[in-house]
N, C-alpha and C positions, 0 to 999 in steps of 0.2 A: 504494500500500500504506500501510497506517496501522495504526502497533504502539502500543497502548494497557497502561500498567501498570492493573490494576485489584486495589482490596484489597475482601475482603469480611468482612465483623465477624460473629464468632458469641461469643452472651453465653451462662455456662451459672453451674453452681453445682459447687463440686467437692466433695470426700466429706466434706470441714468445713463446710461449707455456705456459703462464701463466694464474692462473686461473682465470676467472671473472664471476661476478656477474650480471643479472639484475633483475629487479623488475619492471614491468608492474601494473598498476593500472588500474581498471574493474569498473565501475559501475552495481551492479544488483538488479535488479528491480524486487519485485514480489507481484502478487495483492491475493485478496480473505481471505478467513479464515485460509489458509495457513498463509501469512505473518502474519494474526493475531498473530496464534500459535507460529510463529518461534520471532516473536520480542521478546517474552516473554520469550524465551529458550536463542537466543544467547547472548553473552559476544563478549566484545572483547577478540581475543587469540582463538577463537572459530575455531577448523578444519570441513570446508566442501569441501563436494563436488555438485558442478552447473549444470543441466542439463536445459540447452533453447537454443534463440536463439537468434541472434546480429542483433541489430538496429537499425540505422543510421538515425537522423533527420537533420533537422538545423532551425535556426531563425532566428533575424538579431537583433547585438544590438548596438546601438548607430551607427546606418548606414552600419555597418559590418558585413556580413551575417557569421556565426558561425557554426559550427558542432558538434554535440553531437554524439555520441556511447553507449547503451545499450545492456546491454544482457539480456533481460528480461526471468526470469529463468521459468521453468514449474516445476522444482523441484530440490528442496535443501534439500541434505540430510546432516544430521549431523555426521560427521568420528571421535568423540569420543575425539580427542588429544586438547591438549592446549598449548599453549609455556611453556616452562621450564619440560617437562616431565609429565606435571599434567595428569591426566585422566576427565576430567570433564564430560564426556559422553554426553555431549551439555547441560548439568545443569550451571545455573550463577554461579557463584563464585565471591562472593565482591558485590561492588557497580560501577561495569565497565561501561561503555557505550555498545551502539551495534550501533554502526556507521561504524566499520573499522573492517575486518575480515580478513585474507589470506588461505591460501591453506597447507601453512608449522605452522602453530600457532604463527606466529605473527603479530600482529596489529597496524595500525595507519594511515598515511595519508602521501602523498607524503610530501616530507619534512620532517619527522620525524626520528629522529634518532632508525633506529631498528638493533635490534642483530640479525645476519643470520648466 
C-alpha cells in the first residue's frame, strides 16, 4: 500500500479583482505491485497525474465520530517535471522522502511553507 499526500493549486480572481491562491490537500491511496513500483520511483517534487476514485469513511475517536476522504487511485502516472525546472522523468533525485507530492512540482504538507 502507498499513501501519497497530494496538493493541487487552483488560481482565480476574487470580486476585487485580485489574484489568489489555493491549495487543496488529497490523500491517495494505492494498493498492489503498483504502489510497490511507484514508492521506489517517486520523490518528493514529483509531477503526476491520479486517475481513481473518492472515498469517504468515518470512525469515531475519543467519542467523536470523524471523516476521512480518499481517492484511492487505479492509476498514477508519472508527468516527468519536478519543482524548480528539473526534468527528473519520475527518477529520485537526493535522498527526499515520498510522502508529499502535488500536481505543479511542489511538495510538503499542509502547513509548510511552499513557493507557488
Amino acid at each position: 500500500m502507498l499513501n501519497i499526500r497530494l496538493a493541487t493549486n487552483e488560481s482565480y480572481l476574487d470580486k476585487d479583482k485580485v489574484r489568489r491562491e489555493r491549495t487543496d490537500w488529497h490523500t491517495v491511496v494505492l494498493f498492489g505491485r503498483r504502489a510497490e513500483a511507484l514508492a521506489k520511483l517517486l520523490v518528493k517534487g514529483s509531477s503526476i497525474f491520479v486517475e481513481g476514485s473518492i472515498r469517504t469513511s468515518s470512525y469515531e475517536k475519543d467519542g467523536v465520530k470523524k471523516f476521512k476522504t480518499e481517492i484511492h487511485a487505479q492509476n498514477i502516472i508519472l508527468a516527468g517535471g519536478r519543482r524548480g525546472g528539473e526534468q527528473g522523468g519520475g527518477q529520485p533525485q537526493g535522498g527526499q522522502g515520498q510522502d508529499d507530492f502535488d500536481q505543479h512540482g511542489a511538495a510538503g504538507g499542509p502547513g509548510d511553507d511552499l513557493p507557488y
